[in-house]
C-alpha positions in Angstrom: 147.9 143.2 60.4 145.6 142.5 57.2 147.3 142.6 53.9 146.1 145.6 51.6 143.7 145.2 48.9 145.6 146.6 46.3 149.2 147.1 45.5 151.4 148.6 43.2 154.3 146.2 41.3 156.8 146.6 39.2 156.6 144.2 36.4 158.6 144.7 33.1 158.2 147.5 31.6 156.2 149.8 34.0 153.8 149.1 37.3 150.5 147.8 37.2 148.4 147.0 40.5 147.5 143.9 42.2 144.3 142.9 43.9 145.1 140.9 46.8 141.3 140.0 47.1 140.7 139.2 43.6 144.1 137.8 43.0 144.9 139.4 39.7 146.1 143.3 37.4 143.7 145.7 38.0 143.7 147.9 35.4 146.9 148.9 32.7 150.3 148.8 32.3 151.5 151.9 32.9 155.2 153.1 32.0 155.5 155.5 35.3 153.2 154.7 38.3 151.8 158.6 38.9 152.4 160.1 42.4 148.8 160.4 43.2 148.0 156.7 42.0 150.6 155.7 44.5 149.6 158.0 47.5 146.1 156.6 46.6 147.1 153.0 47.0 149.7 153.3 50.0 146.7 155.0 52.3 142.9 154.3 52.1 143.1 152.5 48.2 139.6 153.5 48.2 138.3 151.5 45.1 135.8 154.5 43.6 139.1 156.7 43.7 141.6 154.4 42.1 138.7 153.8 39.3 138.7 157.4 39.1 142.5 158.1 38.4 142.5 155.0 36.5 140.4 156.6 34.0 142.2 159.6 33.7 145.2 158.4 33.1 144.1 156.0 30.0 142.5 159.3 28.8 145.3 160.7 28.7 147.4 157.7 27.1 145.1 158.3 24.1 
C-alpha cells in the first residue's frame, strides 16, 4: 500500500497539507479544512484540483 501524496494535518491553529513526495506544507494555514479540500485529498488528490481549490479559498480569505 503506497502512502498518499498529500495529506491533510492538524497543526495549531487550523490544517494545512503535507506533501509526502516533497516532504513539506503545501499551501496555507487554514482555520477550517473545507469539506471539498478534504474529499479532494482523501480520494484521487489530483494536484491540478487541489491548486484549484487552493486558490479559491485564499480568494476568499481576502
Amino acid at each position: 500500500m503506497s502512502k498518499r501524496r498529500y495529506v491533510a494535518r492538524g497543526v495549531p491553529g487550523g490544517y494545512r497539507i503535507w506533501d509526502n513526495k516533497g516532504r513539506r506544507w503545501w499551501g496555507d494555514l487554514y482555520e477550517l479544512c473545507p469539506d471539498d479540500l478534504l474529499t479532494e485529498l482523501n480520494s484521487t488528490a489530483d494536484p491540478d484540483r487541489i491548486s484549484t481549490l487552493l486558490k479559491r479559498y485564499r480568494a476568499l480569505k481576502r
